[in-house]
Each structure stands twice: as structure tokens, then as C-alpha cells.
N, C-alpha and C positions, 0 to 999 in steps of 0.2 A: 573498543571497536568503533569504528566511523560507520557512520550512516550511507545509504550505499540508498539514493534517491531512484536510480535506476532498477532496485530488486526491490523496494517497496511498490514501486508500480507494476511489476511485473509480479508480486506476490497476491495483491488487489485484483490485476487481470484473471491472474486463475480462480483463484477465489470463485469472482462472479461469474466465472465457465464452466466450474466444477462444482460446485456448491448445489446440492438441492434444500428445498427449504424444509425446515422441520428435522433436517440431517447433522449431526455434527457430522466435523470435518477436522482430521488430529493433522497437528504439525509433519507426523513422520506420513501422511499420505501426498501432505504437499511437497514434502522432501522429494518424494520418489517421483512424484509430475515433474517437478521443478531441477529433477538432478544433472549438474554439471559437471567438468572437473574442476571446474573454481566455485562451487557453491557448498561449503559444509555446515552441517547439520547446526552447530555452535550458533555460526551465522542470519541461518533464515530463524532458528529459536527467536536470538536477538531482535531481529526485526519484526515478530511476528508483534512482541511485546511490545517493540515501539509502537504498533499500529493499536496494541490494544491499550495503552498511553494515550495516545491520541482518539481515543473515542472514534476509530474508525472499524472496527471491529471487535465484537465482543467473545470472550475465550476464557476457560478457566485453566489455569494453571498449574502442574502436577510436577512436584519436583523430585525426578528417581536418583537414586541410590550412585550414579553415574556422575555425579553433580549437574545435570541438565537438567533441563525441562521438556516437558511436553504438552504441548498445548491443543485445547480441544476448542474449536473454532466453533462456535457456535451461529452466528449471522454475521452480516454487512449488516452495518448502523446507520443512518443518513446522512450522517457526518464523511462515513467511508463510500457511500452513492453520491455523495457530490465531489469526492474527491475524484472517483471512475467516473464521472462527468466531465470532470473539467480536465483530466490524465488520458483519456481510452483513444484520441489521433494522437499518432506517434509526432506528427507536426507539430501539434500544441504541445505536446508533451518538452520538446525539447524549447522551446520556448518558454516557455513558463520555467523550466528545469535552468536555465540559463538567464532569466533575470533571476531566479532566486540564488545561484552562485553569485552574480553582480552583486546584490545586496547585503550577501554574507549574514550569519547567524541567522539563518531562518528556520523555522516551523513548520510541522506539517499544517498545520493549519495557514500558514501563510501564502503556503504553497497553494489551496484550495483557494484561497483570495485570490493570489495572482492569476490564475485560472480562470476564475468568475470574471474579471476583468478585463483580462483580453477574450475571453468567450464575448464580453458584453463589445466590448469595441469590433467583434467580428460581425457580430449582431445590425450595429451602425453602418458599418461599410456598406452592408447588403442591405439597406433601407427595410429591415424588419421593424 
């Protein structure tokens, strides 16, 4: 399965709109905010994992009898708040989303650099 840059941002957004603190938060609630007809369950599993890979959000993992998983979100990590930092304007979003296609092989974490970096060159422009 291919990484799908666009639903990990969009998985992150809801997250910190629906999330209360001290609450878990299971994959299948975000399935059902999140549901499309191009979004299956397989899918946002998958990338729930990437993000909990990436030390962007923390989740414990339960695997049923279905061969899937389910996962129990438990916070955003700081790692995953400067990612919704440098991701949450859809502007920046595609820019940054669009050098790290240029560069190929990229990282979530790289992604969060590219971000930082044109955040900080917007910062310049505007005599901050």
C-alpha cells in the first residue's frame, strides 16, 4: 500500500478536532468521521500505523481475529503538533506536499522540516 500524504493530513486534522484529552480515540470512530467511498478501513488502519511509526501519535495496537487491527489513539505527540503546525493551511500544505514529491523518497519527518522551513521563510518575508 502507498502512502497517501493527503489522508495522513487529513487523519492528524481530525484527530486534533475530535480528540479530547485524557480520552482514547479507536480507529473504527475515526473511520466513521472520516468515511468516504474511496477510504477503507484497511487503509486508514495502515496509516494510522505509519503515524504511530513516526512518533506522531501515540496508539496501542490490537490485532482481531479479521486479520486487522484496531487501534486505540491515545494523544498527539509533539512530534505530531509540529507536524499540524507546519500541515493545518491548506496553502502550505500543498507546498510543502509538493517539494517533498520533487525530492522523492521522503519522510514524515522530512516533511515536518520542509514545513519548518518555509513556515520560517514566511516568517522573513513579513519582517517578523
Amino acid at each position: 500500500m502507498k502512502r497517501d500524504l493527503d489522508l495522513i493530513r487529513e487523519i492528524m486534522l481530525v484527530l486534533e478536532d475530535e480528540m479530547e484529552y485524557g480520552k482514547n480515540f479507536t480507529s473504527d470512530k475515526l473511520f466513521e468521521i472520516m468515511q468516504n467511498k474511496t477510504l477503507s478501513l484497511a487503509k486508514l488502519t495502515y496509516h494510522i500505523g505509519l503515524l504511530v511509526e513516526g512518533n506522531f501519535i501515540r496508539a496501542k495496537e490490537l490485532k482481531t481475529y479479521s486479520d486487522g487491527s484496531i487501534f486505540t489513539i491515545n494523544t498527539i505527540t509533539s512530534e505530531g503538533q509540529d507536524f499540524l503546525d507546519t500541515i493545518r493551511q491548506k496553502d502550505t500544505w500543498e507546498i510543502v506536499k509538493e517539494n517533498a514529491v520533487k525530492i522523492g523518497g521522503f519522510t514524515l519527518p522530512l516533511i515536518v522540516e520542509l514545513g519548518k522551513d518555509y513556515l520560517k521563510k514566511q516568517i522573513g518575508l513579513i519582517g517578523l
